[in-house]
N, C-alpha and C positions, 0 to 999 in steps of 0.2 A: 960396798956399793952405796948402803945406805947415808954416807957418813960424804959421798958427793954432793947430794942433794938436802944439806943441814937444815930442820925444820926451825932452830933458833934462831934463825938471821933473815932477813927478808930478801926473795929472791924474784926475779922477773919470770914472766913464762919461758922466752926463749932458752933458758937454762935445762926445762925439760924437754927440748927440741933436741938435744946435744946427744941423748939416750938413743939407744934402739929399742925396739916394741919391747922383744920381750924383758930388757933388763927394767922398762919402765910397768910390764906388771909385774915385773918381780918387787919393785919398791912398792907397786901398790899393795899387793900384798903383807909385805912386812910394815907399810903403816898401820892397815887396819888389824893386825895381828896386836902392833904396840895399843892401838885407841882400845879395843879388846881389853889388852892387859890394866890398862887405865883404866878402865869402866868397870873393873872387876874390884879394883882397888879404891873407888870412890867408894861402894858399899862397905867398906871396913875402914874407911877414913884415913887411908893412908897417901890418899894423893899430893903431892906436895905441892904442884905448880899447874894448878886450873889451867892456864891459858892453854896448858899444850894440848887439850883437847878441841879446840877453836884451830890451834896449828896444822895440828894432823889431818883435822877436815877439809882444810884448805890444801893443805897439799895432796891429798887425796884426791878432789875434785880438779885442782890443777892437772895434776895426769893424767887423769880419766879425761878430762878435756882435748889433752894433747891427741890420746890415743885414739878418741873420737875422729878428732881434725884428720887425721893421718888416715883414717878408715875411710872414712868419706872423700879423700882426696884418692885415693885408689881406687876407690868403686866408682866414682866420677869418670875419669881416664881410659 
């Protein structure tokens, strides 16, 4: 599932519109599990590609976005 949603390539929001709620905390969860494992690995200087910590935040915030949207258009209604 993860692997629909590629953090190497730039994507639009509507991409995470495509998801259902919970498959999209399911990805939130497994980003911030991977930024975790990244942040665990800067301390030992093994990180190799900075940027994807800037990625992961963004796609993280991307969903959490989505699933806000989605919440508040239900509780509205």
């Amino acid at each position: 599932m993860a692997g629909l949603l590629e953090t190497d390539r730039k994507k639009n929001p509507r991409e995470a519109s495509s998801f259902k709620d919970d498959e999209l905390r399911t990805l939130v969860g497994q980003f911030r599990e991977e930024l975790f494992k990244i942040r665990t690995q800067r301390v030992s200087e093994k990180v190799e590609d900075n940027s994807r910590f800037g990625k992961l935040r963004r796609d993280i915030a991307r969903l959490q976005t989505e699933l806000t949207a989605r919440s508040n258009n239900g509780a509205g209604a």
